[in-house]
C-alpha positions in Angstrom: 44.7 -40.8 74.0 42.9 -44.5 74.4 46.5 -45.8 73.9 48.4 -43.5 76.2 46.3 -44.8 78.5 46.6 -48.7 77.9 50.4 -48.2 77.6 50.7 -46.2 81.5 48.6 -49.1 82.8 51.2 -52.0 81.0 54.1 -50.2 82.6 52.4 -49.5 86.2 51.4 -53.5 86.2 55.3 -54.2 84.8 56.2 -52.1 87.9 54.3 -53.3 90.1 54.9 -57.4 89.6 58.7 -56.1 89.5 59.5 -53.2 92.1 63.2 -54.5 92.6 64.4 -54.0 89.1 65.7 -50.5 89.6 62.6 -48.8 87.7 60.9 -45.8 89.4 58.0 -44.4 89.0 59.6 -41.5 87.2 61.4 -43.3 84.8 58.3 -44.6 83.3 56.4 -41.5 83.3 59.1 -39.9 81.1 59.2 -43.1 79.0 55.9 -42.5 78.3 56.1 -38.5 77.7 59.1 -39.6 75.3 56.5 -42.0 73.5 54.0 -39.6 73.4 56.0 -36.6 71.8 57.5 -39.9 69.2 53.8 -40.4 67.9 53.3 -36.0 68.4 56.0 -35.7 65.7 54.2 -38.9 63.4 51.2 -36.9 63.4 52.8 -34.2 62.7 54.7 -35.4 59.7 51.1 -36.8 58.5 49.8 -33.4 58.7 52.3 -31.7 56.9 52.5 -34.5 54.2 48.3 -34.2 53.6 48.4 -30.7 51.9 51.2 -31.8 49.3 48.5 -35.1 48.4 45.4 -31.7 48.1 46.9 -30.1 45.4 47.1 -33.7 43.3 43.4 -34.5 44.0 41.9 -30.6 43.2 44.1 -31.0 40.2 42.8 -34.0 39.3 38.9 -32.0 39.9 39.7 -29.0 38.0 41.0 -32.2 35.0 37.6 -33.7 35.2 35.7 -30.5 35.2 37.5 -29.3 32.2 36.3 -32.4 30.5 32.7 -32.3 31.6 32.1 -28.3 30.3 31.4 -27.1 27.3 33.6 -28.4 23.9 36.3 -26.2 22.9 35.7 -25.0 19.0 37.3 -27.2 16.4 38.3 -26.3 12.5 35.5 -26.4 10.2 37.3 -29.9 8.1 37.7 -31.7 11.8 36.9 -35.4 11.9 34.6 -34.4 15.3 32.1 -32.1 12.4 32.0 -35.2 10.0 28.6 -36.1 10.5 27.5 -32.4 11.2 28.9 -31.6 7.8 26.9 -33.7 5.7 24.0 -33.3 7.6 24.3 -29.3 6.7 25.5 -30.0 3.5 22.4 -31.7 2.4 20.2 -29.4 4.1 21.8 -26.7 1.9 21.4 -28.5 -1.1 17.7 -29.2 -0.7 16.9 -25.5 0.5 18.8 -24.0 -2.1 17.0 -26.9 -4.7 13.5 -26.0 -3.3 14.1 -22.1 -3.6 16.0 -22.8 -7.0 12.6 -24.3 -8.4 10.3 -21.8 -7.1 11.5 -19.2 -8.2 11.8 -21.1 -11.9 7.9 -21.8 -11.6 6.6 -19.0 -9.9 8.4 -16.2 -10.4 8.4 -16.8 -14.0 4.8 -15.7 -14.0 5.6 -12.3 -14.2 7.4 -12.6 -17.0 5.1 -14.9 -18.7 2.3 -12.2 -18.4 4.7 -9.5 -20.5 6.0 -12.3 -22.9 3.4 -11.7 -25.7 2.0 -8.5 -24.6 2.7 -6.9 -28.1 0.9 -9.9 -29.8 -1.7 -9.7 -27.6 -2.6 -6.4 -27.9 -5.4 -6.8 -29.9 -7.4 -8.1 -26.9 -7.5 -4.5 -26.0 -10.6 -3.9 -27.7 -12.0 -0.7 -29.1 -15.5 -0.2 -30.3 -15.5 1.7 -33.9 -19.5 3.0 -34.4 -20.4 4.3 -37.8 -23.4 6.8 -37.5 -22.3 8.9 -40.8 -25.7 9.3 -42.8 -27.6 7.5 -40.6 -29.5 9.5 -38.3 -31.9 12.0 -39.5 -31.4 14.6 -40.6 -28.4 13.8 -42.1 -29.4 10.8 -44.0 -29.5 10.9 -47.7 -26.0 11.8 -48.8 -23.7 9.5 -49.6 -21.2 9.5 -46.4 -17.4 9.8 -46.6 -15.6 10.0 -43.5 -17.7 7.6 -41.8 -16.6 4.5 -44.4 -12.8 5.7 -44.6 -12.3 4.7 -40.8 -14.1 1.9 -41.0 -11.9 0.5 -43.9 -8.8 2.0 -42.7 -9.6 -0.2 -39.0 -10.6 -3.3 -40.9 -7.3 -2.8 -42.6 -5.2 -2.8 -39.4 -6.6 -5.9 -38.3 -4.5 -7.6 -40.5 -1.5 -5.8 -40.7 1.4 -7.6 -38.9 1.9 -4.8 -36.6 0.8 -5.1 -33.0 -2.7 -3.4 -33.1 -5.8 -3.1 -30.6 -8.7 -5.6 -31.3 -11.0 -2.5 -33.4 -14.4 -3.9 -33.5 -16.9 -2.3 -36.0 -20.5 -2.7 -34.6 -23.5 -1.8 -36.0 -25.0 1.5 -34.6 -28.9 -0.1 -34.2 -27.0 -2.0 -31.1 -26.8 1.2 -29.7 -30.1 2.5 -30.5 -28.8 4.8 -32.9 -27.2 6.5 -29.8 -23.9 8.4 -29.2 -24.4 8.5 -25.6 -25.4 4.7 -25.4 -21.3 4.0 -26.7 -20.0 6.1 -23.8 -22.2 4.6 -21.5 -20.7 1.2 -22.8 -17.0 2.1 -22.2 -17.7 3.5 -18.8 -19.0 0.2 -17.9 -16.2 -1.3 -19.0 -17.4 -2.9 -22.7 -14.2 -2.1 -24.0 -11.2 0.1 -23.6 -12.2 2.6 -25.9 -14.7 3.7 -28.8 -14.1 5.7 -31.8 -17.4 7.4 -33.2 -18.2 8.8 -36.2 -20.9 11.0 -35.2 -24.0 11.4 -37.5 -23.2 14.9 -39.3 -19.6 14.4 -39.8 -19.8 14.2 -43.5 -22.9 16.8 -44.3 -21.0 19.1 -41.9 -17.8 18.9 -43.9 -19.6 18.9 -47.2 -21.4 22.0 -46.3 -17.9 23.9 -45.1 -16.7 24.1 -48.4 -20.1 24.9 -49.8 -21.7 27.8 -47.9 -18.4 29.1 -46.2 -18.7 27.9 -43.0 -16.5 29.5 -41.3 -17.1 28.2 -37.5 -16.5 24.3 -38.6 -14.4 22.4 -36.4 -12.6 19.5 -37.9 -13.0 17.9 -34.4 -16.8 18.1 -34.7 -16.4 14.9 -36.9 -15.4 12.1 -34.7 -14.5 11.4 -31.4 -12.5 9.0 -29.3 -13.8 7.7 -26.2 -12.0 5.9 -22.8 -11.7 5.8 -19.2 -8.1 6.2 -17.9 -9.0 5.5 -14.2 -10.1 2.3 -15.3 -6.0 1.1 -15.8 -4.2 4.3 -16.7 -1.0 2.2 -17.0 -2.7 0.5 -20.1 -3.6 3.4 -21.7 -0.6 5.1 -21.3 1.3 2.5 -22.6 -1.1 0.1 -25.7 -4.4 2.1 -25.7 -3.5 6.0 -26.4 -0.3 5.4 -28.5 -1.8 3.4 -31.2 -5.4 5.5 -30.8 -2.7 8.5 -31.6 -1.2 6.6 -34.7 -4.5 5.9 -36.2 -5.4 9.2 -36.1 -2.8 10.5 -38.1 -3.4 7.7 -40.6 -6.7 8.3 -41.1 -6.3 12.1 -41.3 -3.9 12.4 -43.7 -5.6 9.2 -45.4 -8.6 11.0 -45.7 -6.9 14.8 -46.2 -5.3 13.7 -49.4 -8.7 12.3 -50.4 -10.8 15.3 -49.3 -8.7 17.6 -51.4 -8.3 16.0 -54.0 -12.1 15.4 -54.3 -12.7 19.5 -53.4 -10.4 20.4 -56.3 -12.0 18.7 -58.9 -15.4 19.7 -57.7 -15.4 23.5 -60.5 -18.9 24.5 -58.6 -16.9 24.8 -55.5 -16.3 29.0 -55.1 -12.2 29.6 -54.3 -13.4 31.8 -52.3 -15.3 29.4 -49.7 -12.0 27.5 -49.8 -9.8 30.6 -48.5 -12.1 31.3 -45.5 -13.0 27.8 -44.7 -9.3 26.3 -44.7 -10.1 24.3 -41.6 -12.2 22.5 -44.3 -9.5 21.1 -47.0 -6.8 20.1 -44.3 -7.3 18.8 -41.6 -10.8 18.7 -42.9 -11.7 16.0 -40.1 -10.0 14.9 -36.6 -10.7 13.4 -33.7 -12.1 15.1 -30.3 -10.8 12.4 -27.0 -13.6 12.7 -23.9 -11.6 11.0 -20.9 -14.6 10.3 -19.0 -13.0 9.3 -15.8 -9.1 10.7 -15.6 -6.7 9.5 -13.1 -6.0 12.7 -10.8 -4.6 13.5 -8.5 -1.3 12.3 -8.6 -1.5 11.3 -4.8 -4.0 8.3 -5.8 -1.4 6.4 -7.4 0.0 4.9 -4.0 -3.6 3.7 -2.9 -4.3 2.2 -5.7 -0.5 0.4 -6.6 2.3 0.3 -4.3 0.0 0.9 -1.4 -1.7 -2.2 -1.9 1.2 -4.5 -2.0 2.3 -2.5 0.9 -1.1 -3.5 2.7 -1.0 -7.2 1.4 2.6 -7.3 3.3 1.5 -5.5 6.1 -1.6 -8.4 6.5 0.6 -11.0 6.1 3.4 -9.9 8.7 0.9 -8.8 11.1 0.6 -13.0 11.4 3.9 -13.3 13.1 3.0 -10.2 15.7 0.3 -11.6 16.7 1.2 -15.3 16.8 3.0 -15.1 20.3 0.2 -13.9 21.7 -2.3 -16.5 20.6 0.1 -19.2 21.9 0.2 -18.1 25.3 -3.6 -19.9 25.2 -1.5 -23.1 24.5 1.4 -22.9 27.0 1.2 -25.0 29.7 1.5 -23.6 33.2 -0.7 -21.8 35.8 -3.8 -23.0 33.3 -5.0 -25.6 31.0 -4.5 -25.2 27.6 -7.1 -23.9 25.4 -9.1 -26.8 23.2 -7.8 -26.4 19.3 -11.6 -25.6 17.9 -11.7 -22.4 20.1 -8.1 -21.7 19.5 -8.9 -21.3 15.9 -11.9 -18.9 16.1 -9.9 -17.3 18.5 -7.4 -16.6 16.2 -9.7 -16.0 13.1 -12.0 -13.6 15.4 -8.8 -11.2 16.6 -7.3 -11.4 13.1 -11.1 -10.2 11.7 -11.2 -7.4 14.2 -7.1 -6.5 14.1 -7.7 -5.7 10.5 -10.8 -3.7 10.8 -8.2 -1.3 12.3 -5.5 -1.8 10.7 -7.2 -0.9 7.4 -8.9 2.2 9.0 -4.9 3.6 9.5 -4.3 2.7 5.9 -7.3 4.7 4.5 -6.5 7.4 6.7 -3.6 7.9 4.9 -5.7 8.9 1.9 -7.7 10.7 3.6 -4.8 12.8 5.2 -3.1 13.7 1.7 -6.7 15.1 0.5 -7.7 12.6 -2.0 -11.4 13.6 -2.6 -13.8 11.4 -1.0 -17.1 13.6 -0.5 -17.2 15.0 -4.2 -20.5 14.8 -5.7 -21.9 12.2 -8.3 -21.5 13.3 -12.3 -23.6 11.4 -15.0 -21.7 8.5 -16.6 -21.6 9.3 -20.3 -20.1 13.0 -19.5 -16.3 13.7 -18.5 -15.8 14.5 -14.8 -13.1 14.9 -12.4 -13.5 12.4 -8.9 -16.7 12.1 -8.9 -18.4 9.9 -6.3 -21.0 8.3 -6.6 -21.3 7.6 -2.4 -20.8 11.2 -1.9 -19.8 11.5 1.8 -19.8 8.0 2.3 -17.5 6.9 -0.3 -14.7 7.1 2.1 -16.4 4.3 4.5 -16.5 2.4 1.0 -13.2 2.7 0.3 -12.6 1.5 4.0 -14.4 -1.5 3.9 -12.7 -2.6 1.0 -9.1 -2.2 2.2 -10.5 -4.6 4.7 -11.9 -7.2 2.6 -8.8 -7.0 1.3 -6.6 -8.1 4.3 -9.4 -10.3 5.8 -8.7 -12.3 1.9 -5.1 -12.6 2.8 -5.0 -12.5 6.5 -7.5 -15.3 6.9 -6.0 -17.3 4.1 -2.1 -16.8 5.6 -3.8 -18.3 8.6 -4.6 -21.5 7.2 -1.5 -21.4 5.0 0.6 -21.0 8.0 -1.0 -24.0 9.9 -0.5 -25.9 7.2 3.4 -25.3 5.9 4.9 -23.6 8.9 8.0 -20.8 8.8 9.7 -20.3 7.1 7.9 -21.9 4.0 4.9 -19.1 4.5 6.7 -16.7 2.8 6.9 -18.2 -0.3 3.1 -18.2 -0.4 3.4 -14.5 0.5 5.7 -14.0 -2.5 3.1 -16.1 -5.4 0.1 -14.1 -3.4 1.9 -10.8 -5.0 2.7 -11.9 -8.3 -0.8 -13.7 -9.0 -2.3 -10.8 -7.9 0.3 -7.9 -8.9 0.5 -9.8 -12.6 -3.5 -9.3 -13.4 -3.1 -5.6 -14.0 -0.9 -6.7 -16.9 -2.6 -9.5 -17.8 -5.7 -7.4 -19.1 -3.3 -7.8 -22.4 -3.9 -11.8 -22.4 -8.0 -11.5 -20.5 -8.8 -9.1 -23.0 -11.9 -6.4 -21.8 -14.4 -7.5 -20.0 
């Protein structure tokens, strides 16, 4: 409009200096219309010409904003993954090496524990206790069936065969008392005991003798154990080869026995028809289990259930770990110094587990395993007695929790030491060392 103005101003001076040159006022007013409509239809033009250059310049936008989000995906053998290749390629190859080894070194425990079991069988020891003919009253014969085990165990010893480790002691280390040998396998001496009890040959002798009609051939010896101490063991080393020795020795000493009995012409016939008990078997073996394994349901808590609770302890870690950081994230506090952070941590894993381990025994408690049966004497067989009575379920509580606080507190530390994911590796030789020493009573021997 500033140059409309200037230009009707030119023109009226132009007019003025010259008002005999035939221009009127009206001629320059429409010269000036007819320049302003000239520079209307420039700006026009401009106008229309400026949305064609728009579209150029947001295509040249969308261009660079293509470029500046995220990558497009590429083949896995592109030239732009060289570098991300080898870095994952040797990251595979060291994880796979480090897993590769452990489970060469520490998985091969298991193993290693069943390698020699059958040579080492003979760590299994068994007590055998003479007292044939020597306790009164029965002293003064000479004694048969108390010398034929003995001999016939001394004999296994060196067969080749995988045997137990038989152990003839003296019966003054007893005090010259049965009950003294079951007392000693209950508190874990050895696995088992065979005893030749003091009358086993006078009884015998006096079967075929006077007639007497109510012997019992399993009067003569007897076979002692405790199959809640590892009934796994028993049922697979101890009671199989106890079994096998028994026959030996029975027929061993049967064909003896008779043939003995036979030659003896002061013997009546008759005493041998009504006394047949007394030629064969003439002697066996009576088993007192002083402690079985029943009921079935108490296999879990003392088995699987406890790798179930050493898991549990160790997994519980990573539940509660989010919540312990939240002392150390940064925000609307101050973070938490690193000495209280631990007893922090090692006081609510303490007190988690107290809890924890209360659910797990309740289990037990819930499927009626006995925990309020009364105590029995040691040396005689009973069924679940406890020796806590009613409190032998808080007992049984409080060592479900020593158990997790051992693991719990010691995943702690192992954690802050290695990180994830190497902790559970440690959770993995935790099970074997400690799954691998029920089997390893084979290698130990009894204690």
């Amino acid at each position: 409009m500033s140059n409309d103005v200037t230009a009707f101003w030119r023109r009226a001076q132009r007019f003025e200096e010259s008002p005999s040159s035939g221009d009127t006022l009206r001629d320059h007013v429409l010269e000036d219309e007819q320049d302003t409509r000239g520079r209307t239809r420039e700006q026009r033009k401009s106008f229309e010409k400026s949305p064609e250059k728009s579209p150029e310049k947001s295509s040249g936008d969308e261009e660079k904003g293509e470029q500046s989000g995220p990558p497009q995906p590429v083949g896995f053998f592109s030239n732009k993954l060289s570098k991300v290749r080898i870095e994952v390629f040797t990251l595979w190859a060291r994880t796979t090496l480090i897993l590769s080894v452990f489970i060469l070194t520490v998985l091969s425990m298991y193993w290693a524990v069943l390698f020699h079991v059958e040579k080492n069988t003979s760590s299994l020891t068994v007590f055998v206790v003479d007292f044939d003919g020597r306790v009164p009253p029965f002293t003064g014969g000479t004694p048969l069936v108390g010398p034929m085990i003995t001999q016939t165990t001394e004999m296994m010893l060196s067969a080749p065969e995988p045997h137990l480790g038989y152990d003839t002691i003296d019966p003054s280390v007893f005090g010259m008392d049965p009950l003294a040998v079951r007392q000693a396998i209950f508190d874990w001496k050895a696995y088992a005991a065979i005893i030749v009890m003091p009358n086993a040959t006078a009884m015998l002798q006096q079967a075929v003798d006077q007639a007497n009609t109510t012997y019992d051939p399993l009067g003569a010896c007897q076979i002692i154990y405790v199959e809640a101490r590892d009934q796994d063991t028993y049922y697979a080393y101890v009671l199989p080869q106890l079994s096998t020795l028994q026959t030996q020795i029975t027929s061993k000493f049967g064909q003896m026995w008779t043939s003995m009995v036979l030659q003896n012409t002061t013997i009546p016939r008759d005493n041998l028809q009504r006394v047949p008990q007394a030629l064969s078997p003439a002697i066996g073996f009576s088993q007192f289990n002083l402690r079985p394994f029943r009921p079935a349901v108490v296999i879990p808590a003392v088995t699987i259930g406890l790798i179930y609770l050493i898991i549990l302890s160790f997994f519980s870690f990573a539940f509660y770990l989010p919540i312990h950081m939240k002392f150390l994230t940064t925000g609307e506090h101050p973070p938490l110094k690193f000495p209280s952070f631990i007893v922090w941590r090692w006081l609510a894993t303490i007190i988690a587990y107290l809890f924890m381990s209360l659910a797990y025994s309740l289990i037990s408690l819930a499927f009626q395993i006995p925990f309020a049966n009364h105590s029995a004497p040691t040396t005689e067989v009973a069924n679940n007695p406890e020796p806590y009575g009613k409190g032998t379920f808080v007992v049984y509580w409080m060592i479900n929790y020593v158990g997790m606080i051992a693991l719990g507190l010691a995943c702690e530390n192992v954690a802050m030491v290695i990180g994830q994911p190497w902790t559970a590796m440690w959770l993995i030789f935790w099970l074997l060392k400690h799954r691998d020493q029920r089997f390893s009573n084979c290698i130990r021997g009894s204690g």
